[in-house]
C-alpha positions as CSV (number, residue, x, y, z in Angstrom):
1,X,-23.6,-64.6,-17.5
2,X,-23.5,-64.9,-21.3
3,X,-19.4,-64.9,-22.8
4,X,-20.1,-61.8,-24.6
5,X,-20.9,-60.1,-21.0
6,X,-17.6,-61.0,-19.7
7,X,-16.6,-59.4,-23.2
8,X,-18.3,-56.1,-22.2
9,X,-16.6,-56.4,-18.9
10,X,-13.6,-56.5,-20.0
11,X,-14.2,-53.6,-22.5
12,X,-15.4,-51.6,-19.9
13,X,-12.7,-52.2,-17.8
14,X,-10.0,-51.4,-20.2
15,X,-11.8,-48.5,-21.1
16,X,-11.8,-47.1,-17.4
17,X,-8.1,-48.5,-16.6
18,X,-7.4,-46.4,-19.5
19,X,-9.3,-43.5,-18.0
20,X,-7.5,-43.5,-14.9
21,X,-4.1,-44.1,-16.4
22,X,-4.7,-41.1,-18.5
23,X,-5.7,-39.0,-15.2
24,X,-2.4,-40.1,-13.7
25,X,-0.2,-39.0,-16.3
26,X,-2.1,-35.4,-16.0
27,X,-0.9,-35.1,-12.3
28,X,2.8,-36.2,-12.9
29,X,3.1,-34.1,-15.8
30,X,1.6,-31.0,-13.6
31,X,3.1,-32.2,-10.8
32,X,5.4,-28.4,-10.7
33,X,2.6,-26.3,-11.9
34,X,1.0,-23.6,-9.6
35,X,-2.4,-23.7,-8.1
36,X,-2.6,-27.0,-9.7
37,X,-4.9,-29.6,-7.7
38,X,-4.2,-33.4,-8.1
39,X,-7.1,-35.4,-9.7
40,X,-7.8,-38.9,-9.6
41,X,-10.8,-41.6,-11.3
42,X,-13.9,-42.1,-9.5
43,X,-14.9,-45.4,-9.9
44,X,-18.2,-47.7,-9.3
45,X,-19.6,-51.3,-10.1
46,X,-21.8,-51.5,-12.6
47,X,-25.8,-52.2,-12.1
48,X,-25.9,-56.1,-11.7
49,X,-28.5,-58.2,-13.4
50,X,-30.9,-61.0,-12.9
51,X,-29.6,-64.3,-13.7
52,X,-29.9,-68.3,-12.6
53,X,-27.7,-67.7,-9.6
54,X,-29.5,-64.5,-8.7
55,X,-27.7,-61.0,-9.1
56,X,-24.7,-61.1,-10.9
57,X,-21.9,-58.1,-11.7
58,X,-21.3,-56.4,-14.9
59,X,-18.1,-54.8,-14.2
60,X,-16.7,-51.1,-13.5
61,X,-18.0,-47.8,-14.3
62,X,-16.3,-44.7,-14.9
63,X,-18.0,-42.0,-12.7
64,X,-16.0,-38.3,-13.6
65,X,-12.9,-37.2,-11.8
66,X,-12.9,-36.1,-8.3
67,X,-10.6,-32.8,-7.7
68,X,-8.7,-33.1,-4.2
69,X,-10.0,-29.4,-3.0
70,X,-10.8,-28.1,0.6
71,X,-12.6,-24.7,0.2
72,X,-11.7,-23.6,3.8
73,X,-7.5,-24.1,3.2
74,X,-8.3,-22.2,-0.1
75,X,-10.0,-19.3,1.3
76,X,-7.7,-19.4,4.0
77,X,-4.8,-19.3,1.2
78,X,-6.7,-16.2,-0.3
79,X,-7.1,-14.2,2.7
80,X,-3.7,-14.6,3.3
81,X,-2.0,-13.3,0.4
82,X,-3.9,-10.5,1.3
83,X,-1.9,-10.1,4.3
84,X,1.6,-10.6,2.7
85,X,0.4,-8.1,0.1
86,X,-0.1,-5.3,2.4
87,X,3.7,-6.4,4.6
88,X,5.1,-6.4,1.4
89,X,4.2,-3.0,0.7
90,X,4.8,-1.8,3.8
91,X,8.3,-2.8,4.2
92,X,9.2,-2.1,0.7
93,X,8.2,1.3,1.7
94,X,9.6,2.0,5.2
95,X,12.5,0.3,4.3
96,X,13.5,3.4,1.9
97,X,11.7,5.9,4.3
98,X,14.3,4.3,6.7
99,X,17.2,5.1,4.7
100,X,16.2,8.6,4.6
101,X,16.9,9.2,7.9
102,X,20.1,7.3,8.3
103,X,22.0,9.2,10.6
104,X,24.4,6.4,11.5
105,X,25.6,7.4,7.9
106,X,25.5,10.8,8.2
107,X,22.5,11.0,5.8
108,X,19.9,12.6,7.9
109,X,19.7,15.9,9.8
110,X,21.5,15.6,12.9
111,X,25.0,16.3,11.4
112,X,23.8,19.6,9.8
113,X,21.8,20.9,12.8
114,X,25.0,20.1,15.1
115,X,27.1,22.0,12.8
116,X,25.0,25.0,12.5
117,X,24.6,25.5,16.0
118,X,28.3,24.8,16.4
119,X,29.2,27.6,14.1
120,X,26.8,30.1,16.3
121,X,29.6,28.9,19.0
122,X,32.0,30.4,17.1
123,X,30.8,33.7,16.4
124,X,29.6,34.1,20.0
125,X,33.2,33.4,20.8
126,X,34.9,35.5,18.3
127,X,31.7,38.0,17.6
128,X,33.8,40.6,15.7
129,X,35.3,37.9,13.5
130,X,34.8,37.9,9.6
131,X,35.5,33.9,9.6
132,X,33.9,32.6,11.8
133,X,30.9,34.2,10.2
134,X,31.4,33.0,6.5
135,X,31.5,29.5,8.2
136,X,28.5,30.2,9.8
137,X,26.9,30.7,6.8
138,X,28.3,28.0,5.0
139,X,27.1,25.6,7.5
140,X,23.6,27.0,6.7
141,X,23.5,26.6,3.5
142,X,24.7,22.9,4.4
143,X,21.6,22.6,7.1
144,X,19.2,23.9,3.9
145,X,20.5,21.7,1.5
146,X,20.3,18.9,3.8
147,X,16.6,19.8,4.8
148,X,15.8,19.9,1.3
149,X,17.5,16.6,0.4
150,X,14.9,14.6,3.0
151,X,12.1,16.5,2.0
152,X,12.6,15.6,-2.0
153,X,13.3,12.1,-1.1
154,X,10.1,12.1,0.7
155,X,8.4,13.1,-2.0
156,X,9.8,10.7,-4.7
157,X,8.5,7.8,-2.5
158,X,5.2,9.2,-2.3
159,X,5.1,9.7,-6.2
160,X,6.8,6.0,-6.6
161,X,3.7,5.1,-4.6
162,X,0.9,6.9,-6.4
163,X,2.6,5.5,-9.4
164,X,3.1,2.0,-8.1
165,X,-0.8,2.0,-7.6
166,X,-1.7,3.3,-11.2
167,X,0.7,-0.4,-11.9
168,X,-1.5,-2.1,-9.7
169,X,-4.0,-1.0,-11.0
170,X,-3.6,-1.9,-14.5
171,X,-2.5,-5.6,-12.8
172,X,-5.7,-6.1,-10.7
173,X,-7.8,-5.2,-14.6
174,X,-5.9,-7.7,-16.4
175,X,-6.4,-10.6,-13.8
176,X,-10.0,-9.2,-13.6
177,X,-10.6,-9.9,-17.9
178,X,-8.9,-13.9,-17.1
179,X,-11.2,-14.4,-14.9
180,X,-14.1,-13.2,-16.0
181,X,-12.6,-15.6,-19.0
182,X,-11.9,-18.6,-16.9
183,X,-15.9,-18.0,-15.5
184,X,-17.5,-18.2,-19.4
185,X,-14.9,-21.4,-19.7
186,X,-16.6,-22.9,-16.8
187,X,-20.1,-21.9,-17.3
188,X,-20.0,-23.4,-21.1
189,X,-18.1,-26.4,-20.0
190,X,-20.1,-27.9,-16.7
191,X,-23.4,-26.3,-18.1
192,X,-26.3,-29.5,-18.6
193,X,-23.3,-31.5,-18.3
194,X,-22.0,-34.2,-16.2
195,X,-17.9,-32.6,-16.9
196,X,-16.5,-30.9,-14.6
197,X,-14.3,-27.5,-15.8
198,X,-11.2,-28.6,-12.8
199,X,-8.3,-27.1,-15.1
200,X,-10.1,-24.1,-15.7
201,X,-10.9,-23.5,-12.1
202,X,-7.4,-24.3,-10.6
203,X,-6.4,-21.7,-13.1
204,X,-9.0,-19.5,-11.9
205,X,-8.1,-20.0,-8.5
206,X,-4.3,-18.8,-8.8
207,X,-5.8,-15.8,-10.9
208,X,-7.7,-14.8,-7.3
209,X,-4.9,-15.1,-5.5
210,X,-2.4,-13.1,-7.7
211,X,-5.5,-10.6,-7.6
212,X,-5.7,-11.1,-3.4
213,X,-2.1,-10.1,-3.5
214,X,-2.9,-6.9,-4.9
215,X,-5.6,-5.7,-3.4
216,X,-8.3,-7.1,-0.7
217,X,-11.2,-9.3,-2.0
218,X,-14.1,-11.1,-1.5
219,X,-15.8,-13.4,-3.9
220,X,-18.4,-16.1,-3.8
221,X,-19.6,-18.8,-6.1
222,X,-23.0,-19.1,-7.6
223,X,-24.9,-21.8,-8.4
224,X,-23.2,-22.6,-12.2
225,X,-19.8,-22.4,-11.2
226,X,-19.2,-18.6,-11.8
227,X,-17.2,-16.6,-9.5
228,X,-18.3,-13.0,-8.3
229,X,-15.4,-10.6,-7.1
230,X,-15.7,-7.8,-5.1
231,X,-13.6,-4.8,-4.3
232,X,-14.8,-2.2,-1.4
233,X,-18.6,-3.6,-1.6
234,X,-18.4,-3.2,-5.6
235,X,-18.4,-5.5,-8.1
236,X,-14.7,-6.1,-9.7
237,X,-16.3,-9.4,-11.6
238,X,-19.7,-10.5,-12.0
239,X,-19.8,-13.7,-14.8
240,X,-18.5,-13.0,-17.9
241,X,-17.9,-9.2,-17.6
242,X,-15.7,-6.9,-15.3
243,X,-16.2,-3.5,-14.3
244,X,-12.2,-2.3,-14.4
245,X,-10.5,0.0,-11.5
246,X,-9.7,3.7,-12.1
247,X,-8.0,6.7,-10.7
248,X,-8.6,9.9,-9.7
249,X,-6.8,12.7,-7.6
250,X,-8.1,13.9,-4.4
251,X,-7.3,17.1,-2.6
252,X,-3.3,16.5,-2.2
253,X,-3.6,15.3,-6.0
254,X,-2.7,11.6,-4.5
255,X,-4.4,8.7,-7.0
256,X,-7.7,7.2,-5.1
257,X,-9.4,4.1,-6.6
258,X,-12.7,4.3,-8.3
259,X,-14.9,1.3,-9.1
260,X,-18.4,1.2,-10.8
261,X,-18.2,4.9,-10.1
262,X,-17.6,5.1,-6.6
263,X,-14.8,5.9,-4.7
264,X,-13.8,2.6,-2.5
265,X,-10.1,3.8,-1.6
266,X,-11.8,4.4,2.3
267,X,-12.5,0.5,2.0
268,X,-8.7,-0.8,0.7
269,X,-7.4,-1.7,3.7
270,X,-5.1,-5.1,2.7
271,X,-3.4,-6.3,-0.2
272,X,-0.4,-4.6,-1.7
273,X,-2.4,-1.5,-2.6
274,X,-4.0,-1.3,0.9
275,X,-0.4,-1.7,2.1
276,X,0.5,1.1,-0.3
277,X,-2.3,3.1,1.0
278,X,-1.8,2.8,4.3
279,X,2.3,3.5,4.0
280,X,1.3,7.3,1.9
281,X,-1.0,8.3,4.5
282,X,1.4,7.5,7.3
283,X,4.5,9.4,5.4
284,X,2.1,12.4,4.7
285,X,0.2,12.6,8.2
286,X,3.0,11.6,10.4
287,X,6.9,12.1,9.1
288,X,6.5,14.4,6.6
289,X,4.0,15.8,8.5
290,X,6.2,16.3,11.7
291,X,9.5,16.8,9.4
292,X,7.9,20.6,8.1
293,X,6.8,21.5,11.2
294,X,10.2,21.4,12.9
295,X,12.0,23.6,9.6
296,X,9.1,25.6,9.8
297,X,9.8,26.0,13.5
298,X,13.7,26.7,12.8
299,X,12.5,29.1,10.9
300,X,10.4,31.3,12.7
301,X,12.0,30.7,16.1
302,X,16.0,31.8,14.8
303,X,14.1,35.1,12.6
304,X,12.6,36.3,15.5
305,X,15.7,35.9,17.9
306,X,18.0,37.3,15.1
307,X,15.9,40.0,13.8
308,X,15.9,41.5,17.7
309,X,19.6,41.5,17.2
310,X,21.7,43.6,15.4
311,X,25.0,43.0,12.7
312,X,28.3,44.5,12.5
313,X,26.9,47.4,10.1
314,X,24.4,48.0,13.0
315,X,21.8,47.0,10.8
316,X,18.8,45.7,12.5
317,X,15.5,43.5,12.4
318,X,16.9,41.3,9.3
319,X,15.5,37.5,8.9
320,X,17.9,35.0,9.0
321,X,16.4,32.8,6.9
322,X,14.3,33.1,4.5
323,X,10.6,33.6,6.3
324,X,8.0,30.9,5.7
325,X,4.8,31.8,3.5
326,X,1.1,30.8,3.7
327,X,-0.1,27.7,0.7
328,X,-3.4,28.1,0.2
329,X,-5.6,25.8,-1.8
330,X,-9.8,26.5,-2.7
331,X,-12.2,24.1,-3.4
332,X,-14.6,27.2,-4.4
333,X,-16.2,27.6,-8.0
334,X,-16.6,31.3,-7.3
335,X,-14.0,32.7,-5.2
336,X,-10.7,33.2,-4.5
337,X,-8.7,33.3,-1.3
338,X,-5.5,34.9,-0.4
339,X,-3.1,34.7,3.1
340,X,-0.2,36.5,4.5
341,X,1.2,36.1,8.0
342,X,0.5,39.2,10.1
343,X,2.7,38.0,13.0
344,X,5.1,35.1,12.9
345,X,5.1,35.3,16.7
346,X,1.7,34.0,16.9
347,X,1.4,31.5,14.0
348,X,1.2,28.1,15.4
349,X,2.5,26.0,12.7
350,X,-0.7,24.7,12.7
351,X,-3.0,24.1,9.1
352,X,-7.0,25.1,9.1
353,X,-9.9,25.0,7.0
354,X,-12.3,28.0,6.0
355,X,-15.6,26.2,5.3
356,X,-18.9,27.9,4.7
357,X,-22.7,27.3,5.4
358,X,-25.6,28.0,3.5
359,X,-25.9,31.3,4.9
360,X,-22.1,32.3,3.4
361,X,-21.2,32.5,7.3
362,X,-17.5,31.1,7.6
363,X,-15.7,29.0,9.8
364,X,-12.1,29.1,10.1
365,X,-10.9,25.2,12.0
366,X,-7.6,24.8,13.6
367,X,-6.6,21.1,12.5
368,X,-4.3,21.3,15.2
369,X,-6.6,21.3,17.7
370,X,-10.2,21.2,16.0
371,X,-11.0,24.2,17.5
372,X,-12.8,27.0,15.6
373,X,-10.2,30.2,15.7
374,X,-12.7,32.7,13.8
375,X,-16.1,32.3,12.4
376,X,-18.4,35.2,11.0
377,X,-20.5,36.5,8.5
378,X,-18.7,36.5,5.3
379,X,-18.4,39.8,3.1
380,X,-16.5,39.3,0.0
381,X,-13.0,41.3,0.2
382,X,-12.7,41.9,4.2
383,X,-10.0,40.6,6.3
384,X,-10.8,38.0,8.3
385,X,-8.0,37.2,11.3
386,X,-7.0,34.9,13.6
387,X,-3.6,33.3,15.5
388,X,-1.2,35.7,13.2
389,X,-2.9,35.1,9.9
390,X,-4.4,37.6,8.0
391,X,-7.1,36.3,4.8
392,X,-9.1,37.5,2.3
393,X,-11.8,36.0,0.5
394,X,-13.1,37.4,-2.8
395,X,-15.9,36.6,-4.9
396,X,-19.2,34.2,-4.2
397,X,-19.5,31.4,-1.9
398,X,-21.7,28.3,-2.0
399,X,-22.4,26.0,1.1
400,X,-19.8,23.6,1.4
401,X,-17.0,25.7,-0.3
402,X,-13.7,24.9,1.7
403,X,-10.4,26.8,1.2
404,X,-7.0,25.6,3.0
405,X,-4.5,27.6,4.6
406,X,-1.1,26.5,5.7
407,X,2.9,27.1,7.0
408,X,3.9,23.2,6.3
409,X,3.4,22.7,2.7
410,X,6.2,24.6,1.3
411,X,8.5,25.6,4.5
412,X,11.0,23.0,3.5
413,X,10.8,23.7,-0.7
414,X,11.2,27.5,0.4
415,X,13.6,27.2,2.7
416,X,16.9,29.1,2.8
417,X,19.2,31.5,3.8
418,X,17.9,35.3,3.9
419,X,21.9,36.6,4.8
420,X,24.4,37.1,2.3
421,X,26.8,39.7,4.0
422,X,28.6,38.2,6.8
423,X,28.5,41.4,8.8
424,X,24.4,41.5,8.4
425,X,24.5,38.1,11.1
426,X,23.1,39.7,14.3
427,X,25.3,38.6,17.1
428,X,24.9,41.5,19.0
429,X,22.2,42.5,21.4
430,X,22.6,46.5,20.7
431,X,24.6,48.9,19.0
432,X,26.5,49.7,22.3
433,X,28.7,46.8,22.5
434,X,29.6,46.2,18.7
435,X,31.6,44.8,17.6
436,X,32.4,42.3,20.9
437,X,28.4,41.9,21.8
438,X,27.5,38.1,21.6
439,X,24.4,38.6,23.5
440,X,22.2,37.9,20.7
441,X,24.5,35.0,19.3
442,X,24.4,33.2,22.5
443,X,20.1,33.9,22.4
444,X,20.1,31.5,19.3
445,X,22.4,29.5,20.6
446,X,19.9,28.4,23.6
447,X,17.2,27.9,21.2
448,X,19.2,24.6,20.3
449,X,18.3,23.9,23.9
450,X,15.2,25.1,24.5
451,X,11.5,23.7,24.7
452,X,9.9,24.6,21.8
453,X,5.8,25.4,22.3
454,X,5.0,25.1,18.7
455,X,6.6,21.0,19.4
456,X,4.9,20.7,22.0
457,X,6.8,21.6,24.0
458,X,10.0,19.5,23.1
459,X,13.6,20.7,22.1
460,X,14.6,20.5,18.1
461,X,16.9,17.6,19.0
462,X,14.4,15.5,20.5
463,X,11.4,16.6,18.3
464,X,14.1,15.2,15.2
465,X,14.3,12.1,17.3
466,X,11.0,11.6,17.8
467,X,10.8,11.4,13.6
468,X,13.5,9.2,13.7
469,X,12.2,6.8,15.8
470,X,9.0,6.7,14.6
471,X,10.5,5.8,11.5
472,X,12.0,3.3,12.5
473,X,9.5,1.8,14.7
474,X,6.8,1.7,11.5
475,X,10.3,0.1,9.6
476,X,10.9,-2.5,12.6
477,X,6.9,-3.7,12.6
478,X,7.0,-3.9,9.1
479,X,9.5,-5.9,8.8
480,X,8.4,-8.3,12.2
481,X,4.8,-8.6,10.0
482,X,6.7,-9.6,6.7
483,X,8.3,-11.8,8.3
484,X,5.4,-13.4,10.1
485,X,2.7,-13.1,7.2
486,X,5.4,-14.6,5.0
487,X,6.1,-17.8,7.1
488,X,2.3,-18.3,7.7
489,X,1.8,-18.2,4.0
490,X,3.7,-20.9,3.5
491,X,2.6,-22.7,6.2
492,X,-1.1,-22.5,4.6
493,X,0.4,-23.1,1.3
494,X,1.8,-26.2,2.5
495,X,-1.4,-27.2,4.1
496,X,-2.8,-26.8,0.7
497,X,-0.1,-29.4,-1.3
498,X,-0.6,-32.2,1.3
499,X,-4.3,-31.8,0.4
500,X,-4.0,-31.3,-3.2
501,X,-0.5,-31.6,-4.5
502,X,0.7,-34.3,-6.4
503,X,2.8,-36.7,-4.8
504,X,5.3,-38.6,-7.3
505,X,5.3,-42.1,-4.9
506,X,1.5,-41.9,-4.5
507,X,1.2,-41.3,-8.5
508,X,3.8,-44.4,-9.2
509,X,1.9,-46.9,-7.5
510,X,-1.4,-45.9,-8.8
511,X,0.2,-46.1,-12.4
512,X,1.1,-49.6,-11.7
513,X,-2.0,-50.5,-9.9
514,X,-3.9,-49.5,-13.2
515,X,-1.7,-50.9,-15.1
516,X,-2.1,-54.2,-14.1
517,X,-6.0,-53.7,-13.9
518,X,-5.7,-53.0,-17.4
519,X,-3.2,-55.9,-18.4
520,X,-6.0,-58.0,-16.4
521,X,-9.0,-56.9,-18.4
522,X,-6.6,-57.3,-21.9
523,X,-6.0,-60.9,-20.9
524,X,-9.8,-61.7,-20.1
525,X,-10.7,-60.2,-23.4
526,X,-8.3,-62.5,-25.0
527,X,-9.4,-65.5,-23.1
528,X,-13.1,-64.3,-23.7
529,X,-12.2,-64.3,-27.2
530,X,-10.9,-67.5,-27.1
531,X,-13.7,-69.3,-25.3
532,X,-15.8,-67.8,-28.1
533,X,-13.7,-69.4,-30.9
534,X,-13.7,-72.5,-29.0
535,X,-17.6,-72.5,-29.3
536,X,-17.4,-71.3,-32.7
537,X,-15.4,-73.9,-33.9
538,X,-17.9,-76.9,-32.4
């Protein structure tokens, strides 16, 4: 080999030392930022050449940088902050459904219920007392505003949620647009080029999972480098563009999740919006659900013992609490529906649905049971009635019109106390025995002890428990799958940083090794150099 090819040799060779020592530096100095993947100098021998001796070596070649990345631990990483997305959510949530019914604080039910019935005591025991009567109702009021206390805090966590998931929403856009960013990066930089984008796609790669966090995803990588995102079988990102998330409201004006004009909420299962999701429908279905049913059954079980009796001004058949009304709601373009109990002593406490066919027959669905109750050819303006309802539909109706009928939705919001006089509180059985008759006193009184049908079958005190510890259990596993989805996240995450984190000790002793490679190839180009004077000067 000629001296000028040991020259190019050691050009090369500080050009490549230089290459990797530059590489080196970029992994110490990210060595604390997120999602960043350690990269290191990929390096070859350079094509040899003919000469006397036979094949001889020109030196080192710089090949690209090689990005220390395992697709499986990264898609592992992904689907797992989609589990600690959806725990998060859920114990953020039954966490403050929790505290709702706190009874070892006095903050639930239990303590008013107790005292109401307590006060009945009373006034069975002292019947002809004024007293013991005003306490009675005092105690009401006390059970109503307590009632009404857990209902309104129900219903400012299900708003927090439907607006939590208008702020997710707005999130999961935003991370949409940098990736759909972060993809054109990539395309334009590793397009007909050698380069690889690895920067850009570490960046990209915390992007998805931030956005797995939110909300569940899946996503695959085409050909150029470009990463696809989908949400509920729809495109979120595809290249360079996004199509962004929406709202809109469904029946029980709760926020569902529209993408590319379809309706995908059925499909949100993890994430913190699946979470979020999941915790509403549960609150709405199940304890809030279960919490109206028993007022409503307080309600119309105490009115129709009481209104039997009869008060100290021998006045008879008055409701003790205020009585429960019908919510109706129509899905119709054309008609109109109203309700009005006909008999509290048959309503169920049950909710239906009034849907129609293409003939205009109706169909009136216990969602209770599933059962049809009533069904018939409809005639705009007649009564139609079943289990102690009495409706009326008015106007025109088209196939697949649906009205809803219920006791729940406002039996807590309308709850109170019908009694104002002390002397109108029917203790008494008859007019016979006033003023010592505690017959009817002591009928209420074993309602607190009775097994109610409309509960099936269960006494007040138990039904409440029942709430309670359902609660609680959906707090408890919540809290068990935090815990577990947490620790398993970091687990994977530390999977991930012996695979592609920067280690400071590796680093040092690479930045020496290259170091002296480069010192090394300085000194042969100054020996080179002198050898060539040397010749020079002949």
């Amino acid at each position: 080999m000629s001296i000028l090819g040991m020259l190019d040799i050691g050009k090369t060779a500080l050009y490549v030392n230089m290459k990797a020592l530059n590489i080196i530096s970029h992994n110490i100095a990210n060595i604390n930022t997120p999602g960043f993947s350690r990269q290191e100098a990929v390096l070859t021998t350079m094509s040899p050449v003919f000469g006397k001796g036979g094949l001889i070596g020109r030196g080192v070649a710089f090949l690209g940088i090689r990005r220390s990345y395992e697709e499986f631990i990264e898609s592992q990483l992904l689907k797992q902050h989609q589990n600690y997305g959806r725990s998060y959510s859920l114990i953020e949530t039954y966490s403050r459904i929790e505290q709702i019914f706190n009874e070892a604080q006095n903050f639930g039910l239990s303590k008013s219920f107790n005292d109401y019935f307590n006060a009945w005591h009373e006034v069975a025991t002292n019947p002809e007392s004024s007293p013991q009567r005003v306490v009675l109702l005092q105690s009401s009021h006390a059970l109503v505003d307590a009632a009404k206390k857990i209902e309104q805090d129900l219903l400012d966590n299900l708003k927090y949620i439907n607006e939590e998931i208008d702020n997710l929403i707005s999130r999961i856009n935003k991370l949409a647009i940098n990736i759909a960013s972060l993809n054109e990066k990539i395309l334009e930089t590793e397009a007909g080029s050698p380069n690889s984008a690895h920067d850009y796609r570490d960046q990209r790669q915390v992007y998805l999972n931030q956005l797995s966090e939110l909300i569940d995803i899946s996503t695959y990588e085409d050909d150029l480098g470009s990463i696809t995102v989908m949400v509920g079988m729809r495109n979120l990102v595809y290249g360079v563009k996004t199509n962004p998330l929406s709202t809109t409201l469904n029946d029980n004006s709760d926020k569902e999740l529209i993408l590319d004009g379809i309706n995908v909420t059925k499909y949100i299962e993890k994430g913190r919006m699946g979470g979020l999701l999941d915790a509403r429908d549960d609150i709405q279905n199940n304890i809030q659900y279960k919490f109206r049913r028993l007022i409503a059954s307080i309600i119309k079980e105490i009115n129709l013992v009481h209104r039997s009796g009869y008060g100290l001004d021998s006045s008879n058949l008055n409701d003790f609490f205020i009585p429960f009304s019908l919510f109706t709601k129509d899905f119709s373009d054309g008609a109109d529906i109203t309700a009005a109990i006909a008999d509290y002593a048959q309503v169920t406490l049950d909710e239906y649905d009034v849907t129609f066919d293409s003939a205009s027959n109706y169909y009136v669905t216990n969602r209770g049971t599933g059962s049809i109750v009533a069904t018939g050819a409809y005639v705009s303006g007649n009564s139609i009635s079943f289990e102690g309802i009495n409706i009326t539909i008015t106007g025109t109706v088209a196939a697949r019109d649906k009205f809803f009928i219920s006791p729940l939705t406002q039996s807590v919001k309308n709850f109170g106390v019908a009694i104002s006089d002390p002397s109108k509180i029917a203790a008494s059985s008859n007019t016979a025995g006033l003023p010592a008759n505690n017959e009817n006193a002591l009928a209420i009184i074993q309602l607190s002890q009775n097994q109610i049908n409309d509960l099936g079958n269960l006494t007040y005190t138990n039904y409440y428990r029942g709430i309670i510890s359902e609660t609680a259990s959906f707090a408890s596993a919540s809290r068990d799958s935090f815990s577990f989805e947490e620790n398993l996240l970091m687990e994977i995450s530390k999977r991930r940083e012996s695979i592609s984190g920067v280690s400071l000790d590796e680093e040092a002793i690479n930045l020496v090794k290259f170091q002296r490679s480069y010192e090394a190839a300085a000194k042969m180009i100054k020996v080179t150099d002198e050898l060539l004077q040397t010749i020079l000067n002949l």
